[in-house]
C-alpha positions in Angstrom: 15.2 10.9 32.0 11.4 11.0 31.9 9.3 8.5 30.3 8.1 8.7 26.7 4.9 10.2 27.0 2.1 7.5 25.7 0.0 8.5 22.7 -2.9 8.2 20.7 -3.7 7.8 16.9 -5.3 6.5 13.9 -3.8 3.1 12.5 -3.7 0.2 10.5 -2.9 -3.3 11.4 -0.6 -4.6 8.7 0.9 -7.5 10.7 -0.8 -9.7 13.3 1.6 -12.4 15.1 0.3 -14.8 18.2 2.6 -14.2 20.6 3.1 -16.5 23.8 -0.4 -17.9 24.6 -2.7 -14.7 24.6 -0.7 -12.3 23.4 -0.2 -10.4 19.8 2.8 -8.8 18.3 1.1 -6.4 15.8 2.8 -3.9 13.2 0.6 -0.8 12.5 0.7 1.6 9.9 0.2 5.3 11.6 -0.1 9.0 9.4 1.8 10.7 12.3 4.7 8.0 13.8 5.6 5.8 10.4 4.8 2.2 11.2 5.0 1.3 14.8 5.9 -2.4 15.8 3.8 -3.1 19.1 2.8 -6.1 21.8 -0.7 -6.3 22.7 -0.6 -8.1 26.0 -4.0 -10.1 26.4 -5.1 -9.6 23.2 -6.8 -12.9 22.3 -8.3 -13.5 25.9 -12.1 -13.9 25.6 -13.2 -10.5 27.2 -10.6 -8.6 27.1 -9.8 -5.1 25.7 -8.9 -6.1 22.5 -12.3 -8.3 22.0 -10.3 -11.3 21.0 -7.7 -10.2 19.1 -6.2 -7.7 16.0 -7.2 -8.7 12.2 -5.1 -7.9 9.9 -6.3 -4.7 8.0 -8.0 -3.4 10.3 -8.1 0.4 10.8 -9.5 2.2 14.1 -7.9 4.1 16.7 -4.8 2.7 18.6 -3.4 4.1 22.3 0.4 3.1 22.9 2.7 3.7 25.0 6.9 3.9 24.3 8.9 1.5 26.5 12.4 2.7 27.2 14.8 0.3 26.0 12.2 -2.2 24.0 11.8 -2.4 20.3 8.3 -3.1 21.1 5.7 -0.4 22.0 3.1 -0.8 24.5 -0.8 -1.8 22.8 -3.2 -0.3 25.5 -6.2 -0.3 23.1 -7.5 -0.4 20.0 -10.9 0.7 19.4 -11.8 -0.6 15.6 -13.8 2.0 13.4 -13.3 -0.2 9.9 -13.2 -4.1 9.3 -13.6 -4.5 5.7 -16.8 -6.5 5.3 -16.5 -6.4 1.7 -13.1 -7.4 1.8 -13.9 -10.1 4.3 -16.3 -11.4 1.9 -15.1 -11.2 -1.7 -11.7 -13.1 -2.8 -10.9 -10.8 -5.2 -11.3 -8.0 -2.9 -9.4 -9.6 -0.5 -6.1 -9.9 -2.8 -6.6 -6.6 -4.1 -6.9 -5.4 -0.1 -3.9 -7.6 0.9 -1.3 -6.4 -2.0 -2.3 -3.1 -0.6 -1.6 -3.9 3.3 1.8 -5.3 1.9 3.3 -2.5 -0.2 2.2 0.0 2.8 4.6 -2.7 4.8 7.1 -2.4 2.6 7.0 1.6 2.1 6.9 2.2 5.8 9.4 2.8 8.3 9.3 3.4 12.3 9.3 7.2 12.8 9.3 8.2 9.5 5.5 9.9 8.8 4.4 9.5 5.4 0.8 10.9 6.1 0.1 11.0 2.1 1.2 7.2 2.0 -1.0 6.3 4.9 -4.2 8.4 3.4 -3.7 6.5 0.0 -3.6 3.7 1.1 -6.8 4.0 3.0 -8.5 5.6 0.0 -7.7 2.1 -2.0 -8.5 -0.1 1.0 -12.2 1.8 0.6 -11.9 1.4 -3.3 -11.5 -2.6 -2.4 -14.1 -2.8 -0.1 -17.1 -1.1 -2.0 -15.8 -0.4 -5.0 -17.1 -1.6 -8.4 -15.2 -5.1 -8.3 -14.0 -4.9 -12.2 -12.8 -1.7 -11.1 -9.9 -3.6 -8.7 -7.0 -3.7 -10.6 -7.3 -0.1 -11.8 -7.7 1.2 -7.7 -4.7 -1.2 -7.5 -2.3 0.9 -9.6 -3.6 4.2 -8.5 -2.0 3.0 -5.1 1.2 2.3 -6.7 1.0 5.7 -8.2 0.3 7.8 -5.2 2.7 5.6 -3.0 5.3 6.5 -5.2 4.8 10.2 -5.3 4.2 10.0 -1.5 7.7 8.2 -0.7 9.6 10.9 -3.7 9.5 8.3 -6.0 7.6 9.8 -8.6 8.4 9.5 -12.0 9.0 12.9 -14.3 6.9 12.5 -17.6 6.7 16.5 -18.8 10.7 16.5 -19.1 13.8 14.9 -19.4 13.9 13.8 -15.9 18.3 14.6 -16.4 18.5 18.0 -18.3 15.0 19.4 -17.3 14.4 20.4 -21.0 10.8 19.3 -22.7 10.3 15.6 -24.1 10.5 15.6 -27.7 10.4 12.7 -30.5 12.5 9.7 -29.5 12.2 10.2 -26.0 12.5 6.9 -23.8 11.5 6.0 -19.8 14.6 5.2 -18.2 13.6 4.2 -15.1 17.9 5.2 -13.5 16.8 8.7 -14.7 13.7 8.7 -12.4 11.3 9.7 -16.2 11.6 10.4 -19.2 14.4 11.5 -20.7 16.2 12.4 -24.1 18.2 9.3 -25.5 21.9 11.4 -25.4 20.5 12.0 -21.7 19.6 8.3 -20.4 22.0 6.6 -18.6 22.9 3.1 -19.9 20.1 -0.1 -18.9 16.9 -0.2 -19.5 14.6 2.2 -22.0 11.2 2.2 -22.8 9.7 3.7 -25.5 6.0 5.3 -24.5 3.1 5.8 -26.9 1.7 9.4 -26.2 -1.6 7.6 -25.2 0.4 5.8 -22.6 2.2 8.7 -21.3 -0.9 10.4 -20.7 -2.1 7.0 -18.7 0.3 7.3 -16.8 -0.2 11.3 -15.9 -3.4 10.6 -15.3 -2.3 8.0 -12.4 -0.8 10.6 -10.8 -2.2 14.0 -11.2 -6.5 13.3 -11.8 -8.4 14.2 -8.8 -10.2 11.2 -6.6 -13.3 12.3 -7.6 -12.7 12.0 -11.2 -10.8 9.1 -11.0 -13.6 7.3 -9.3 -15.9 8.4 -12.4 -13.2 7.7 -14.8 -10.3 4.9 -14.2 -8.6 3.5 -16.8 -10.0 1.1 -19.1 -8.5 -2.6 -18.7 -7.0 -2.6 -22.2 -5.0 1.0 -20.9 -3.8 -0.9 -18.1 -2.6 -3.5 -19.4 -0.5 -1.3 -21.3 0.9 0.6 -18.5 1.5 -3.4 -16.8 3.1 -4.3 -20.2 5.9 -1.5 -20.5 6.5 -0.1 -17.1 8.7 -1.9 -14.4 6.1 -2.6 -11.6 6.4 0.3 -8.7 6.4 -2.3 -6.0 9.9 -3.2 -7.1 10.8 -0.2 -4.8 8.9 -1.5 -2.1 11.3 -5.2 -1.0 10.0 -6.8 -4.2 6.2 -7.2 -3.8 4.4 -8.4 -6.4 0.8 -6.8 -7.6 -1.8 -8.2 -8.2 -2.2 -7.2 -11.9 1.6 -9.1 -13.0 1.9 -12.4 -14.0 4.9 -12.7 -10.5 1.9 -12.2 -8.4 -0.4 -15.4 -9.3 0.9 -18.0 -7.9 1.3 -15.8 -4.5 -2.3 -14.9 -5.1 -3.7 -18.1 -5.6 -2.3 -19.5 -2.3 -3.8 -16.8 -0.4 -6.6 -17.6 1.9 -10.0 -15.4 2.2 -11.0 -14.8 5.6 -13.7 -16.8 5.1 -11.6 -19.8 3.9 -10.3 -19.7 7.3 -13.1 -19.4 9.3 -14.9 -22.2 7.5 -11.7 -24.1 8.0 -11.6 -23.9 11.9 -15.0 -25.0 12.0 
């Protein structure tokens, strides 16, 4: 049986483990191969080809190659085109860029391409970076939206999400329907009834175009609305907490800046 032939693509480190005494075991988020679990032999040896190691987040071009039998891929390289200064530098950037890293974990799967998954998540990791900083949380839940259309998670709002008919008065979200949906329609649990201000919010989430969305996010007092009646879309993704709900502060203010560290090795 021949070899699995070794390859090359774009990736993001989403995981960084020390492995051994100069080693790293690294998980990386791909567009083409789902996320790929690796070893990166060498990788924190002054010198070497990895230039003292893999941080976490950052995106560049990776060159691996399949080991028969192993659950680990081979790390020949990784030449970095992106390190986040930004992100690097800010705190609040930094939480908004790490809730982002760990819902793309959570999403992702080995050989299972989600190239719209992997695209978003870039376009927020950007947002995070350079962004206007109040705009954070709304770049935040415009990840959640396009990570849940990109996985087939997301929601109908135009119809009942059960009959396929139009929405009408008295409509509720029922998030076991998948949307909206008439009230003889939802199944029993939970239903939430949306403002037609909020349903647009949350249309807008999904459908607006970057450009315009960049121009126009939603206002914090629109947000807070969506965070206030709808179920948080990282629930789908093992349980993470956002940023923007109340679960994620205590998460949040445990987390360590880059920075911090640095300044504490020293």
């Amino acid at each position: 049986m021949a070899r699995p032939a070794p390859y090359q693509t774009a990736a993001l480190v989403l995981r960084a483990i020390p492995f051994a005494e100069t080693s790293q075991v690294v998980h990386l988020a791909t567009p083409e191969h789902g996320l790929v679990p690796a070893l990166a032999k060498g990788a924190l040896r002054p010198g070497g080809e990895f230039q003292g190691g893999l941080a976490l987040g950052a995106l560049g071009e990776a060159w691996l190659a399949p080991r028969r039998g192993a659950e680990l891929e081979g790390l020949r390289r990784f030449r970095t085109q992106e390190g986040w200064r930004g992100v690097r530098e800010d705190l609040g950037r930094f939480r908004a860029a790490c809730y982002v890293l760990e819902l793309l974990r959570g999403w992702m799967r080995p050989q299972l391409p989600l190239p719209g998954l992997f695209q978003a998540a870039l376009t927020a990791l950007r947002a995070a970076d350079r962004g206007p900083r109040e705009q954070l949380a709304s770049w935040v839940a415009w990840f959640e939206a396009r990570a849940l259309a990109a996985t087939g998670h997301r929601p109908r709002l135009d119809a009942c999400a059960l009959c396929g008919r139009p929405v009408a008065r008295g409509a509720v979200f029922s998030p076991a329907a998948g949307g909206m949906a008439h009230p003889g329609c939802a199944p029993p649990g939970v239903r939430l009834a949306l403002p037609p201000a909020l349903r647009e919010a949350l249309e807008r989430l999904y459908t607006t175009r970057l450009a315009q969305w960049a121009q126009e996010p939603l206002d914090p007092a629109t947000l807070a609305q969506v965070r206030a009646h709808c179920p948080a879309p990282s629930n789908a993704a093992k349980g993470v907490n956002s940023p923007g709900s109340a679960a994620a502060g205590p998460a949040l203010r445990n987390s360590t800046s880059p920075a911090d560290t640095s300044r504490r090795r020293k």
